[in-house]
N, C-alpha and C positions, 0 to 999 in steps of 0.2 A: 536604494535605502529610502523610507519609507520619511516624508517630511514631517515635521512637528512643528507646530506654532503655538507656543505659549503668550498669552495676553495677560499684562500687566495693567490695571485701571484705576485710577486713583482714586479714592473716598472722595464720594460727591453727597451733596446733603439733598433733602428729599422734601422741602420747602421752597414755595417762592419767597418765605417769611423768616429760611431759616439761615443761618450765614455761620455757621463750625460746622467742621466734619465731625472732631471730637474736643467737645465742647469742654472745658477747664472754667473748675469754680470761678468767681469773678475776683480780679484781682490778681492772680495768681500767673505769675511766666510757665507757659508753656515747655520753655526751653531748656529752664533750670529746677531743680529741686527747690522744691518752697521753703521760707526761710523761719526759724523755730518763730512761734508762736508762744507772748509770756502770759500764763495761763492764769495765775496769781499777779493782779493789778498792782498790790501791795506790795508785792516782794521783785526786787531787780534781779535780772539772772546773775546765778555769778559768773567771774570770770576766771579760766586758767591764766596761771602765770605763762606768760610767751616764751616759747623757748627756738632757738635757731634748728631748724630741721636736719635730721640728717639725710646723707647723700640716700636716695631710693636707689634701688636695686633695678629698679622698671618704673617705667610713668604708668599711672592708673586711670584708665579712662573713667571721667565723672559718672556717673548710672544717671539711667535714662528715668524721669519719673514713670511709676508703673501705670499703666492704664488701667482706668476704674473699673470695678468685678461691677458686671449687671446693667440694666436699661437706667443712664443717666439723661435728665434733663436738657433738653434740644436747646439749644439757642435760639428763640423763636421773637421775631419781631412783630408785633399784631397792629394793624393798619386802624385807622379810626372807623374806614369806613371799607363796605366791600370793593376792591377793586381786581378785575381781574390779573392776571401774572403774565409771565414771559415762557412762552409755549415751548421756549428750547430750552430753557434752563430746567423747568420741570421735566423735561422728557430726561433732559440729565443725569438730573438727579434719579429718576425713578426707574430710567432705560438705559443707561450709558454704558453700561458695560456689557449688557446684553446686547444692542446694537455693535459697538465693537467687537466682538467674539462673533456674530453673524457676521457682517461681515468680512473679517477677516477669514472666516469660514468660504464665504463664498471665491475666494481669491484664490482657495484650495484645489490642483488640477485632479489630486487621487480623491475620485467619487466615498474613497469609503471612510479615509481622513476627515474630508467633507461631511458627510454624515455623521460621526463622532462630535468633530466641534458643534454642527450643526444641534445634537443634542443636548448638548452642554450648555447652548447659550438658548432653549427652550426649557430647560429648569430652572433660568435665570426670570424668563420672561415668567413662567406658572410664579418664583415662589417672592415675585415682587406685588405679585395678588393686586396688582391694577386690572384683573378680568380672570374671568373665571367661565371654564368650560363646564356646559352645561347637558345637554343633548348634542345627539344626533338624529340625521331624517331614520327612520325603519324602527323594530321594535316594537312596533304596536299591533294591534289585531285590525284584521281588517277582513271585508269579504267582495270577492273579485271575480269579475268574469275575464279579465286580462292575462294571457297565457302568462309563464313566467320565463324573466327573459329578454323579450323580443323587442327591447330598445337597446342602444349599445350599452352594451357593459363595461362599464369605465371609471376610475375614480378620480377622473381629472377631467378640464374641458367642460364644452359645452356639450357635447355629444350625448349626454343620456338625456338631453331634452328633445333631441330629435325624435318623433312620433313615429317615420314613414313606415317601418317594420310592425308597429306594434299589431297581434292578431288579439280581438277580442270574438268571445263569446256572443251568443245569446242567450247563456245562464249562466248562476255561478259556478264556477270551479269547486269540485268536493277534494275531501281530503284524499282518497286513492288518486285523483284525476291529478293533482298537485305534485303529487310526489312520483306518479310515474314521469310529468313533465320535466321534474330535476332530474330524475335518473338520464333521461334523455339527453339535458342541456350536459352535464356532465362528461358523458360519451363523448359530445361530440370536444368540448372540449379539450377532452385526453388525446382527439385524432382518430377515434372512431366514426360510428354514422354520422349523416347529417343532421340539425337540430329540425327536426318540421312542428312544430308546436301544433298545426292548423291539420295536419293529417292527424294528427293522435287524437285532437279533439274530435275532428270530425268521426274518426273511428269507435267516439263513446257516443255519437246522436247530436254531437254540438253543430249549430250553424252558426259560419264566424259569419261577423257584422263589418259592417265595411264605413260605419260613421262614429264617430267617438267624440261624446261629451263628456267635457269636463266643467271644473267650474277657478275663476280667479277674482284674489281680495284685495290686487294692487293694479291697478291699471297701468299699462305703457305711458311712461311721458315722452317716448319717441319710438320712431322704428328707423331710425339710422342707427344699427345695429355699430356702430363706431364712435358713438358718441354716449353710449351709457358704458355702468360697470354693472350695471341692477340688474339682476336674475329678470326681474318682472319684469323686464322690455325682454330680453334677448331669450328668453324661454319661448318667445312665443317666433322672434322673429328669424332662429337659426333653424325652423322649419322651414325659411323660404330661401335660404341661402345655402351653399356649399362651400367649405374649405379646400384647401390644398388636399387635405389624409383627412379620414375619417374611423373610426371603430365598429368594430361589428358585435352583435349580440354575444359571441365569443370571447370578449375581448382582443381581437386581432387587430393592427394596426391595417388599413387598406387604401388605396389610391380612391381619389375623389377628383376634385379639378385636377389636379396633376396624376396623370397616368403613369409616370416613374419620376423619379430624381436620383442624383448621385452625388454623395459627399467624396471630398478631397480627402487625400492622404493625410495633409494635418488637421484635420477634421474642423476648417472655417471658411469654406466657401461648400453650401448649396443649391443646384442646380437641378429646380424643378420643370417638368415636360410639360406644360399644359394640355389638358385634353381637348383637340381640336370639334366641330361642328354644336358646342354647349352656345345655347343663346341666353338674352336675358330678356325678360318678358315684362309687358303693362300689366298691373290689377286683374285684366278683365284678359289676358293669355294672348293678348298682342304681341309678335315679337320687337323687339325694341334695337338690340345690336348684340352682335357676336363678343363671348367672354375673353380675355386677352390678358397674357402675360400683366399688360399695362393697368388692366383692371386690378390687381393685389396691390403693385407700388399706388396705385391712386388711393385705394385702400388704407394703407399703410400711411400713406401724407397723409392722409384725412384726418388718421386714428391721434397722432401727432397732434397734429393743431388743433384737435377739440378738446385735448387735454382733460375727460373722461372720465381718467382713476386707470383707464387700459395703457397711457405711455409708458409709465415705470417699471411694468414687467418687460419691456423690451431694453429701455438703459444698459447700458452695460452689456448687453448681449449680443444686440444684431451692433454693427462698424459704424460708427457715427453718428448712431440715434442718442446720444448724451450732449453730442456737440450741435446736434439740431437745434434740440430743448434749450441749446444754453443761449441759441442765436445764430447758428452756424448754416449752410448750405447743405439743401439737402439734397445737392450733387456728391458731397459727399459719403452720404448715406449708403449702405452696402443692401441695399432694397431695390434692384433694377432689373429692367427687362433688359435682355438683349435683343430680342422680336417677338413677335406676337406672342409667342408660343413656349416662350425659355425667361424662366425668369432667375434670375443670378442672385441668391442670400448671400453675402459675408457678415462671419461673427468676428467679432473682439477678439476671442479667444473658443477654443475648444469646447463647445456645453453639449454632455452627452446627453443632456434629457430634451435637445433642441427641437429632434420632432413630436416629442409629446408634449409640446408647446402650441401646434399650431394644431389644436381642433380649440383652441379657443378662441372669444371672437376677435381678440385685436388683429389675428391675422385673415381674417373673412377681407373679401376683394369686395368693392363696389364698383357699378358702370360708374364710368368716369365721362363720359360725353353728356349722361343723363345728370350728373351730378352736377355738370358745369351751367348745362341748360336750365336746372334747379335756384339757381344762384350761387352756387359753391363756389372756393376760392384757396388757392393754398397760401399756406405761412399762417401762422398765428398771430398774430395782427389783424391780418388782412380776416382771417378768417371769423375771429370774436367780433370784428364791427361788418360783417356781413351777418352773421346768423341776429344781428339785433335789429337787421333791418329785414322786418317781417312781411314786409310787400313786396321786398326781390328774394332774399331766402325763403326756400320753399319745400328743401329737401329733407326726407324725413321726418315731415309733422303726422303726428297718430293721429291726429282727427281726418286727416286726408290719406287714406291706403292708395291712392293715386301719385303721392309725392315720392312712393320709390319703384323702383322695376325688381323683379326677382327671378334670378337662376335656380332654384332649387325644387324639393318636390311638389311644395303647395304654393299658391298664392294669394296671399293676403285682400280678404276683397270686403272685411267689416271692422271696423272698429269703433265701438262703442263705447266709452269710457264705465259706464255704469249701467249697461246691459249687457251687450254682448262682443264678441270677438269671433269671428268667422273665416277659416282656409277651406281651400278649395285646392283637388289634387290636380297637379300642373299636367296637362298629359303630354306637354312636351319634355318634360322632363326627360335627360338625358339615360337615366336607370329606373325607368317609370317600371319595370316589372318588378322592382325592388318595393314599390309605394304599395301599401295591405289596404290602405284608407282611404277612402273617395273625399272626407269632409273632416274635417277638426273643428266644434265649438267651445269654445269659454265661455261658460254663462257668470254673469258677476253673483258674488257669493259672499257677505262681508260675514260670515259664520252666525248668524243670530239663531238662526232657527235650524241646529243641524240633526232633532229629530225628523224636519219635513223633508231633508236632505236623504236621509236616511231609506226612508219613506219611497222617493224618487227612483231610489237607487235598486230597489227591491222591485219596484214598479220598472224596471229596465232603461229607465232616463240616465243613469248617469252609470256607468262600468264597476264603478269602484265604490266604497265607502269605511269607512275609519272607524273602528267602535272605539270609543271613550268612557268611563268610567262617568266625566264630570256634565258631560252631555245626555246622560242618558241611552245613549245610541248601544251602547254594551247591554245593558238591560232589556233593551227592545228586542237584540237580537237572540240572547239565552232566551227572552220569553214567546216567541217566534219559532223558535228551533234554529235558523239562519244560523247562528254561533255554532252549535256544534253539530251542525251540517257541512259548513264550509269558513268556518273562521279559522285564522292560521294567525303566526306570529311574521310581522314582515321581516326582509332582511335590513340591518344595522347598512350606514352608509360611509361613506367618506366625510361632507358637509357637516361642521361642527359649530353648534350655536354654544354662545356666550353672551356672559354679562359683562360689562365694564361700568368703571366707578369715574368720574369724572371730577377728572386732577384738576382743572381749571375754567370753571363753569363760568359762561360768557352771557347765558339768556334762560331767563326765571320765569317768562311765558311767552307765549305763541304771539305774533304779531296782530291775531283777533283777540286778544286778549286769555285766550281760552290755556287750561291746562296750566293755571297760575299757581306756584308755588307759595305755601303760606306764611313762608322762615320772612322773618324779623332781617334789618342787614346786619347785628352782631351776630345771628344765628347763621347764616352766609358765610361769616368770617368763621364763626368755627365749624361750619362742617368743611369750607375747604383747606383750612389748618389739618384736622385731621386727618384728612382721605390723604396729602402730600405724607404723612408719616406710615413707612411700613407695617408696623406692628399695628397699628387701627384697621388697616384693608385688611392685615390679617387675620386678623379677629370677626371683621364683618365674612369674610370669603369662608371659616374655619366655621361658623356658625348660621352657614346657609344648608339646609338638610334639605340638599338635592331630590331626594328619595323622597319625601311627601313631596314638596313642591310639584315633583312629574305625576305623585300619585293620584292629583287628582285630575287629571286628564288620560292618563294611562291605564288608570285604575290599580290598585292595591299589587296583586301578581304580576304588574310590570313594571312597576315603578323603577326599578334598575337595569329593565333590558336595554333601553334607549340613552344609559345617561352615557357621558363622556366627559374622561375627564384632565385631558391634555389636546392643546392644541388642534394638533397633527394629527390622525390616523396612527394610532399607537404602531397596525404593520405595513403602513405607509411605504416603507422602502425597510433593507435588511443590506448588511456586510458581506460581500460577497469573499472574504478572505478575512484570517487573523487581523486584526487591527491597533496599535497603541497609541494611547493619549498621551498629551507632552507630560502628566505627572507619572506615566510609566504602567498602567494601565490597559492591560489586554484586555482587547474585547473578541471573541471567539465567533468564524464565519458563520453567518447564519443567525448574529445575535438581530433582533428585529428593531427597530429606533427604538419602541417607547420603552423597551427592556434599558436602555444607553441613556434615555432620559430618569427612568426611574432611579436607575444607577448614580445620577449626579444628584438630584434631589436630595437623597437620601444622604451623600458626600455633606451637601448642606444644611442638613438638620430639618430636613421639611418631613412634618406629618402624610405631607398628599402621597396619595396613592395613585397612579394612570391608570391603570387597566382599564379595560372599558365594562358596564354593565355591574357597577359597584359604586356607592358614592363616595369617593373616593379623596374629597377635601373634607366631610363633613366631620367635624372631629373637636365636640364639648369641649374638652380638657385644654389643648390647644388654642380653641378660642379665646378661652376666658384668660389665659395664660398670655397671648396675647394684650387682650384691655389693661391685664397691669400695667405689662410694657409702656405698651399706649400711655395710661395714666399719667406714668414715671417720666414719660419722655415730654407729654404734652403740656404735664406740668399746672400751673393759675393759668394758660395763657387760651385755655377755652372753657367754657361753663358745660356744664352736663346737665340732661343728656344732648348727645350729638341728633340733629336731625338728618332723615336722606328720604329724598325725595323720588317716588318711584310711582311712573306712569301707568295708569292701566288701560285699556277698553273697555270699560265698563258693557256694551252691548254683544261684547262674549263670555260668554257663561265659565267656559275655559280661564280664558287671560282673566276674569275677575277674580275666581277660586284660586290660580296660580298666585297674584296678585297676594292674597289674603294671605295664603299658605308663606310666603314669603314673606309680610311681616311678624305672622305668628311664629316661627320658627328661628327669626333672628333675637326680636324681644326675649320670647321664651332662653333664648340661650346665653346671652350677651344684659340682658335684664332692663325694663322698659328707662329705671332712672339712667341707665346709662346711653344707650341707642335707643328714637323714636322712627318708626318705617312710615313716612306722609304719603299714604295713598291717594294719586293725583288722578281725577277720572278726566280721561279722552270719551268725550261723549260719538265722535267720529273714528274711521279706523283711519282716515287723513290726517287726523292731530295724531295719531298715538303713534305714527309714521314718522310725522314731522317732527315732533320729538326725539327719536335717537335715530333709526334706520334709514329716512329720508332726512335728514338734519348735513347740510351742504360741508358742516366743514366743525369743527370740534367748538367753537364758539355757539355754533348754531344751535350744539345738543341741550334741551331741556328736562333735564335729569340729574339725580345722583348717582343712581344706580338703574342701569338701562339692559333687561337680557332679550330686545325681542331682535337682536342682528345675528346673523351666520356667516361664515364663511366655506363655499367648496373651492377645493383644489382647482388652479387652473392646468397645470404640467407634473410633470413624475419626478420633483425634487421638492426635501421637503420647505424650501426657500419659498414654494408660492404660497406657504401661511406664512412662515416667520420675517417675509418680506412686509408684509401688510402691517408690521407693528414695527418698521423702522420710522427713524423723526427727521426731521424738518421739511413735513408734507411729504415723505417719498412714499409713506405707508397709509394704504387708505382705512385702515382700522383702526388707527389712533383717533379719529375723530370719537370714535365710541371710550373714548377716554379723556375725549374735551381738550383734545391737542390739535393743533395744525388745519 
């Protein structure tokens, strides 16, 4: 019998300012029916004669006063002056019950129960419009001399950042040449031929290239690939490392450091084989010391005690990593070698998605002897007042490609903060006939000028190029011929960017002063009065027209290929059988998540729409439907219009158009007296960073409205987004909501 859990959650209010759930006229008992009212000053009620009651038949329970029809007035407390709030009680108010229904979701052993709740309490989190999904990576035109393909195919993990397959050209790719390559990849996928991308090309006159430039706008702030959570470190640095398993351009799961493993009968102890004669190497291809069992648990302590944003997705999972975090011995940790060669995982409990957990980097090994000689140190303690001491801590600083050793296919031999980033193909590499590419460069690229980019690209410096509508770069190539020679539409991806609205704003500029906000502090007070009330985000989230906003970077004809507009990967994961929800609710095998999330939405009266490539929150009628609410609810207790405050780059052409597009299209719908959009210019792409994306912790965010952060999947559940939005610090995407 198939389990059911029903979640019961009590009305919580959606202010730091506000204290009723359901707020009663003033004066008035709650508990009882109000008592008459003498309407005429002049006139006394009169009174029946008394008379002694007769026996009743039945006692009559009192009636309950009815609850008021429509959006009534909040119980709103307003403060003299701005002061920030209490980060859990807002998450409360605004997440509580979505968090509880995730979680309880996650406690779930039937994977497809699990999924069910799991969607349920992601139409909690879309239609509480504290964020709002907005793209995804692919969608857009582009023109490539890069086979298609030939990095792993994955929608989790770090794996599709790995380079060492990739086969490029040295021309672009045409349309016949493109599409016999799909038919290819296809084949082999089905279990036919092999994929050879590099013979087919060569069989149309192509000569593959064996160096590959690219370009990056966020520099490494380390290459202790265990100590970030940011794409921009570990995109560049799980080219020099290897995991446990790895993916192949197939998407097939394959042995990497560990040549087999084998799971237990109750599916919570694994035992991986390490693959014996792998070494780990200097910068400069030195070898340094043999890879070991002992190198993953070193790994694993590490990843622990830098406390990153990478522990959380292990909590609860692996045996004792909760009780580490809480202070506990991490002897008791279920992360140990037995020898060199056998390393022993035990879980908590059963997680079937636990090997497509580890191509991500918390579970990446580091040398441990190298680390030590570094200055490294375990325990968290011990370890926070070592890395502050900057003249014995030494490991893993990006300005020094010497402070770490690397097992994997290239080696790190340049780093440049604001020029360049240089690998070099490791020839010891254990699968070196696996590596396509002698070199991988990053040239720094902060987008200002991506006609000269363009330009580059055509001229054979850079593989790849993007045409945009707002750059120019689409016009160059229609007028060039480039476009319909060889422009395609790329593939849509898993990684889903949003915006967040920022529940409780902690800092109004940069610590240079820069990126200063212009609000007033009663203007302070009411914008974050209203963003804590529902029906305001919804109005602002309901009259964001997605579709310009992309179109001017995308251009006109694709304005809705790229947008996105739930969470998760709408076919993220699918019911592998009949399913029912605790209110009695079949869901039929083969129904897909976002089909089960649109399903509850819809349960709740929400306009949004998921699908992907449609804009699918933006909806006039609804917004403006919304601001009455709002109105009704928010009451004298803030002035209009509301201000929100929204960062731009002004040095990209792109983010300032986008920028624009996005107060014109809130105004225009929602109407200037009532909402103003403060366009804030990041004269740096450093400030416009450190304002939401790079901003340490939810006080840090300098915003109202912030959409330049994303999230990709790390594992094959959809719990590695809807983890990221749980509260009290366990989720690391609540920052972009001014929490924790």
């Amino acid at each position: 019998m198939r389990k059911i859990v029903a979640i019961l959650v009590a009305c919580l209010m959606v202010l730091p300012f506000i204290t009723a759930c359901n707020p009663q006229p003033a004066n008035v008992d709650a508990t009882n029916p109000p008592i008459e009212v003498v309407t005429d000053p002049t006139k006394a009620p009169e009174v029946e004669e008394t008379k002694a009651p007769e026996e009743p038949e039945a006692t009559e329970e009192p009636a309950e006063p009815a609850e008021p029809e429509g959006p009534q007035p909040l119980d709103i407390v307003r403060p003299e002056t701005y002061t920030r709030g209490d980060d859990e009680e807002i998450y409360e108010a605004a997440l509580g019950e979505y968090s509880a229904l995730l979680l309880a979701a996650e406690q779930e052993q039937d994977v497809n129960v699990r999924f069910v709740m799991m969607a349920k309490a992601e139409a909690l989190l879309l239609d509480s419009a504290v964020m709002i999904p907005t793209t995804t990576k692919g969608g857009l035109y582009q023109i490539s001399r890069i086979a298609y393909r030939t990095v792993p195919y994955v929608q989790w993990g770090n794996d599709d950042d790995r380079l060492k397959g990739l086969v490029i050209s040295d021309a672009f790719i045409d349309h016949a040449e493109r599409e016999e390559l799909i038919a290819a990849w296809q084949t082999a996928v089905a279990g036919g031929a092999a994929y050879d991308p590099a013979a087919i090309l060569e069989g149309k006159g192509h000569t593959i290239q064996k160096d590959y430039v690219t370009t990056f706008s966020t520099a490494p702030v380390t290459i202790d690939w265990l100590n970030t959570s940011s794409q921009s470190d570990t995109e560049v640095t799980v080219n020099t490392v290897d995991g446990l398993v790895e993916y192949n351009n197939l998407s097939q799961m394959m042995p990497a450091l560990a040549e087999s493993w084998d799971i237990s009968e109750d599916g919570l102890t694994y035992t991986f084989h390490i693959r014996q004669g792998v070494k780990w190497y200097t910068s400069e291809g030195t070898e340094y010391a043999p890879v070991t069992a002992n190198d993953f648990v070193a790994g694993f302590h590490h990843m622990m005690d830098a406390k990153a944003g990478l522990e959380w997705l292990v909590e609860g999972v692996v045996k004792g990593a909760s009780e580490y975090m809480a202070g506990g011995s991490f002897d008791e940790v279920g992360y140990q070698a037995a020898d060199d060669n056998t390393l022993v995982v035990t879980l908590e409990k059963p997680t079937p998605y636990f090997l497509t957990m580890l191509t991500y980097s918390c579970f990446l090994p580091i040398c441990e002897p190298f680390y030590l000689a570094k200055g490294g140190v375990y325990g968290a303690d011990e370890y926070a007042a070592a890395f502050a001491d900057t003249n014995k801590y030494t490991y893993g600083k990006s300005e020094d490609v010497a402070s770490q050793v690397y097992c994997g296919p290239f080696l790190l031999q340049k780093l440049q903060k604001d020029s360049e980033i240089y690998l070099v193909k490791n020839p010891n590499y254990y699968k070196v006939d696996e590596v396509k590419l002698d070199s991988i460069k990053f040239v720094y690229d902060a987008g200002e000028n991506p006609l000269a980019y363009y330009e580059d690209a055509v001229k054979g410096i850079y593989a790849a190029a993007g045409l945009r509508e707002s750059t120019g770069t689409l016009a160059k190539a229609k007028e060039d011929g480039n476009f319909d020679k060889y422009g395609y539409v790329t593939d849509t991806e898993s990684t889903t960017y949003f915006g967040g609205l920022n529940l409780n704003r902690g800092t109004f500029q940069l610590e240079s002063g820069a990126c200063a906000s212009p609000k007033t502090d009663a203007q302070r007070i009411d914008t974050t009065i209203a963003l804590n009330v529902k029906s305001f985000r919804q109005a602002l989230q309901f009259a964001f027209d997605k579709g310009t906003y992309n179109a001017v970077s995308a251009g006109e004809d694709l304005k809705y290929t790229s947008l996105r507009n739930m969470y998760t990967h709408p076919e993220f994961v699918q019911l592998s059988e009949d399913t029912t929800d605790a209110d009695g609710k079949t869901f039929a095998a083969g129904t897909m998540y976002g089909e089960m999330v649109q399903y509850y939405l819809e349960q709740m009266g929400s306009p949004i729409k998921v699908a992907d490539q449609i804009d699918g929150w933006y909806n006039p009628e609804a917004a403006k439907a919304a601001l009455e609410r709002a109105k009704i609810e928010l009451g004298d207790n803030v002035s209009w219009p509301i201000y929100i405050d929204v960062v731009y780059y002004s040095a990209s052409d792109a983010n300032t158009a986008q920028a624009n597009a996005y107060k014109k299209v809130v105004e225009d719908t929602l109407g200037a007296e009532n909402v103003v959009i403060n366009l804030i210019e990041a004269t740096t792409s450093q400030d416009y960073y450190a304002c939401g994306y790079r901003a340490s912790n939810g006080e840090a965010g300098n915003f109202d409205m912030f959409y330049g952060s994303g999230w990709g999947p790390d594992y094959g559940d959809p719990s590695t987004y809807l983890d990221t939005f749980l509260g009290e610090g366990a989720g690391y995407m609540t920052k972009v909501i001014g929490l924790f």
